[in-house]
N, C-alpha and C positions, 0 to 999 in steps of 0.2 A: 167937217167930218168929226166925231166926237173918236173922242182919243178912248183906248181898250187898255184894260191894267193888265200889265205883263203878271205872267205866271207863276205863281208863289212858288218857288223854292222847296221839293219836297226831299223825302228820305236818300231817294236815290240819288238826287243830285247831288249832295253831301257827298256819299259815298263815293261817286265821282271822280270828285273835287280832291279827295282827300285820297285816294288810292286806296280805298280798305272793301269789304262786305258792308250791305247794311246789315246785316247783324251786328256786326260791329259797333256803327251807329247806332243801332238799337242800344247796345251795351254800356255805352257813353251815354248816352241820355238815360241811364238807370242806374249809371255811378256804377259799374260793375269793377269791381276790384280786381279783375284777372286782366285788366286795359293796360296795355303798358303805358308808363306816363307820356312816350313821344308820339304814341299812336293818338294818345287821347287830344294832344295838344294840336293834333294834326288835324284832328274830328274838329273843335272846336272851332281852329279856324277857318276851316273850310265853309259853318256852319253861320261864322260871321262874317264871311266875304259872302254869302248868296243873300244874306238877310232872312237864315231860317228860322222859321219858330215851327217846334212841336205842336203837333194836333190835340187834342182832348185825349183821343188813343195813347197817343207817345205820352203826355205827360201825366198821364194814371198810371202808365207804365213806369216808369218815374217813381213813384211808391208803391209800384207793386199791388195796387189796389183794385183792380180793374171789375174786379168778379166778373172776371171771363172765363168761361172752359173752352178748350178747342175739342172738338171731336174731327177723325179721317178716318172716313169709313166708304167700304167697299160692299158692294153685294147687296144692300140694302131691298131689294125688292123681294129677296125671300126674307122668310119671320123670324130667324133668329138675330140675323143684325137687327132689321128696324125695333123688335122689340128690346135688344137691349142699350139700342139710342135713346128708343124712348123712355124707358124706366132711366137711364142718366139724367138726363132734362130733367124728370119730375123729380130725382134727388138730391140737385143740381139748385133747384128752383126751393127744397125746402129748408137751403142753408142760403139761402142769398144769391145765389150765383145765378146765373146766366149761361146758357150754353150757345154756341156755333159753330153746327155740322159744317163741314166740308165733305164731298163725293170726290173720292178719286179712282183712277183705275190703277188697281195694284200692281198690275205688270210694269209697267212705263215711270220711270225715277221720275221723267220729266213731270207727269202729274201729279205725285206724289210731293214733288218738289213745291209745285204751285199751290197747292194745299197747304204746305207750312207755313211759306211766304205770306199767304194770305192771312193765315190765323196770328200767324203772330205780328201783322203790322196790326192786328187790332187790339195787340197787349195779354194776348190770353195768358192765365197763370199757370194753367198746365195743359196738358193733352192727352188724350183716351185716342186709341188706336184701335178701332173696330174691323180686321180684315183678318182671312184667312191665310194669308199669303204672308212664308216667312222673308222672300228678300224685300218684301214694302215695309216691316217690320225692322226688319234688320238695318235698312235704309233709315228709317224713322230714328233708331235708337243711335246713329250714325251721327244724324245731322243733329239732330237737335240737345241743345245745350242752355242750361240753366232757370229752367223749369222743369217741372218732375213729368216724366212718361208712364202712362199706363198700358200698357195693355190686357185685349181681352179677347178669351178663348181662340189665344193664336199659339197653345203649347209653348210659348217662350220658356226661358227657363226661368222657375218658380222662386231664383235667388232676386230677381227682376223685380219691380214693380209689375206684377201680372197676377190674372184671377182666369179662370179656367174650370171647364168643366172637362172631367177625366172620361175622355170620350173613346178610350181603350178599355177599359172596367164597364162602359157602357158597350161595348162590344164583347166583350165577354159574357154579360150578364147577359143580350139577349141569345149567343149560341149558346150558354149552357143553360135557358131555359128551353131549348128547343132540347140536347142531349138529353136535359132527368125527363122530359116526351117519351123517350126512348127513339127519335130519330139518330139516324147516325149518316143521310143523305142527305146534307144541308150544302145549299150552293148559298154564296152571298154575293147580293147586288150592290156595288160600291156608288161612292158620288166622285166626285171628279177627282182626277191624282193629284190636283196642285194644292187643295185642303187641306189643314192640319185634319179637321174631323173626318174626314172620308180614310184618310192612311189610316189614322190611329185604330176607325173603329175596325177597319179590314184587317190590322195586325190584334186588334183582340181577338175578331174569330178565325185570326187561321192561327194564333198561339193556340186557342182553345181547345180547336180542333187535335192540332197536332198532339199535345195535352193526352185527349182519348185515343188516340192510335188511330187517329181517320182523317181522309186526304181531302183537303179543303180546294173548293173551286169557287172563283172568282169573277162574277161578270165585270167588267167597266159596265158604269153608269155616269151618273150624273143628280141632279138635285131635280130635274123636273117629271111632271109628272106623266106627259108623255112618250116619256122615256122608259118608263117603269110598266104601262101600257102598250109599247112597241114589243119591249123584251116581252112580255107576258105573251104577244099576240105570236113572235114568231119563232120559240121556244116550246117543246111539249114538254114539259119537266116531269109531268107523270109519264110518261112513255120512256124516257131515259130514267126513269127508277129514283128522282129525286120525292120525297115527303116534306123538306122543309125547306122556306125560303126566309134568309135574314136580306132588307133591303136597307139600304144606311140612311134613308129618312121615309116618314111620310106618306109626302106627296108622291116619291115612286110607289110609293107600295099600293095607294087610292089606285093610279093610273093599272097596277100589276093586278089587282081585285075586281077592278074593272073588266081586262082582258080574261079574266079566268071564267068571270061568268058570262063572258061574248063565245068564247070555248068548251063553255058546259063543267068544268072542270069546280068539285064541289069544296067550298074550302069553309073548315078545318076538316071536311070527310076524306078528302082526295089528299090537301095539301096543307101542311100550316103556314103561316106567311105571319111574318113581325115585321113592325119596323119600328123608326125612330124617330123623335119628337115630342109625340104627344100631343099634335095639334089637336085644336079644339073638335074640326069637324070629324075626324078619327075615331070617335066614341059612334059616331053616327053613320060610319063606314057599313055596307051589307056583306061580311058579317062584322060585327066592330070589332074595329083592329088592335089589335096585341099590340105594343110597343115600348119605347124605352122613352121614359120623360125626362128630357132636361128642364132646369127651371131657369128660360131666358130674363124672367124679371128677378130672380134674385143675382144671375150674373153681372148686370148691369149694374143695380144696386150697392154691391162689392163691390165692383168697379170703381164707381164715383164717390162711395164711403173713402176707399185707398185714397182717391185721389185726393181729398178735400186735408186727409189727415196730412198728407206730405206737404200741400201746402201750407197749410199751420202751424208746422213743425211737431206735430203731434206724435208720439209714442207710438205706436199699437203692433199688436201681432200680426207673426207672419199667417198668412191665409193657406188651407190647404185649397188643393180642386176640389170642386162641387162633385159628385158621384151624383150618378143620375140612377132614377128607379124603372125598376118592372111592373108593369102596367100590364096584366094581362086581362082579354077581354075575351071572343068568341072566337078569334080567329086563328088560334093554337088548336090542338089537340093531341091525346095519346096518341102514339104509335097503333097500340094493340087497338085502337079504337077505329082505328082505318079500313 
């Protein structure tokens, strides 16, 4: 029988051995000055009773050199995460660095949790935090220690390392391009309540509203676009005396333009309808859609600029939020034009 080589000695076993976190171990192996000296010496030998040696990971970690980024990001299958994953990567990639997304679900610490663990046994030098959701946030700025955090357009607060698009001024900007309309019946179709962007831009137009002395209504929605197709299908918004719709992105408002012309319902003659985004095929909507653009590659961009200067030690200014523009197309119109 040929004999099998026992099992090399990893992080955890350490950890173990010695009664601490592997983070801890992480810390000791990167000479971290916050170790107390009997904790350290406790790592140590735990480290020389298994016969541990650091990996390539651990020992770049070690100088700090790794040029790694971690990314944890949620939601990824609509366009505003993935593209501002992707614009990190390509900024990410034109200073040296290397990036590795992790997916987790926001709601649940427990993945959240697995997501760190993972990124930082590979030594990464910082981490971007791409989700909407403020307790995975909160969680994130919680745990993690001695590598710099970013986040992005999760509303954190702006003393933070965070960049953000001011998606309440983008809610304002599209109801009060529908009010100088002269509409003064505007309902808005939200996206989900757990979003930083869906609350914010719902409290831009009903401050807006409330602003003109007119009582704002409120659908729940959601981000998809048959959602925004269902509302449209089982709602007569002309018949209850509504003239304008703000929908908080998109892809509801495609699925809402859809249902209006399965309805007969002429839009901008009957109804004006905006939304938010700016996605590409939006210009090509029938009638092309009004909307409010945010700029996901420049958010990302910011992003990963912050991040690269903290690890550097680098100087630089504080960032405001990005304000997002009015993109008006066919699918507004005057009041008195109806």
């Amino acid at each position: 029988m040929v004999a099998t080589n026992p099992r090399q000695a990893n992080i955890y076993d350490v950890a173990r051995l010695a009664k601490v976190s592997h983070q801890t171990v992480s810390r000791v192996i990167n000479n971290n000055s916050s170790i107390r000296p009997e904790t350290k010496t406790r790592v140590l030998k735990a480290m020389e009773a298994l016969d541990y040696r650091p990996n390539q990971a651990a020992r770049a970690l070690a100088s700090s050199k790794t040029k790694m980024i971690g990314i944890l990001a949620s939601d990824t299958d609509f366009t505003g995460p993935a593209s501002m994953v992707h614009e990190m990567e390509r900024a990410a990639r034109e200073q040296g660095y290397f990036v590795v997304s992790c997916g987790i679900d926001p709601t649940d610490n427990q993945s959240v949790r697995e997501g760190i663990d993972h990124l930082q046994r590979l030594g990464i030098e910082g981490l971007a935090i791409v989700t909407p959701h403020a307790n995975a946030v909160e969680y994130v700025r919680a745990t993690v220690s001695g590598i710099p955090v970013v986040t992005l357009d999760s509303m954190y607060r702006m003393d933070e390392l965070a960049v953000s698009v001011d998606n309440f001024a983008g809610g304002v900007t599209a109801t009060q391009h529908l009010l100088d309309l002269g509409h003064k019946e505007i309902v808005h179709i939200s996206g989900p309540k757990d979003w930083f962007e869906s609350t914010t831009r719902a409290a831009g137009y009903t401050s807006t509203m409330l602003n003109a002395n007119l009582v704002p209504r409120v659908i729940d929605g959601d981000w998809e676009i048959s959602t925004g197709y269902r509302i449209g299908s089982e709602i007569n918004f002309v018949e209850k005396g509504i003239t304008a719709v703000f929908l908080a992105n998109d892809r509801m408002a495609l699925g809402f333009l859809h249902a209006m012309r399965q309805r007969g319902v002429s839009v901008p003659e009957q109804l004006s309808v905006i939304g938010f985004d700016d996605l590409e095929e939006s210009q090509y909507a029938y009638p092309p859609l009004t909307t409010v653009r945010q700029d996901f590659r420049a958010l990302g961009e910011r992003a990963m600029q912050l991040l690269l200067l903290e690890i550097k030690g680098t100087a630089y200014k504080k960032l405001d939020r990005l304000v997002p523009e009015l993109v008006v197309r066919s699918s507004t119109a005057r009041l008195a034009a109806l």
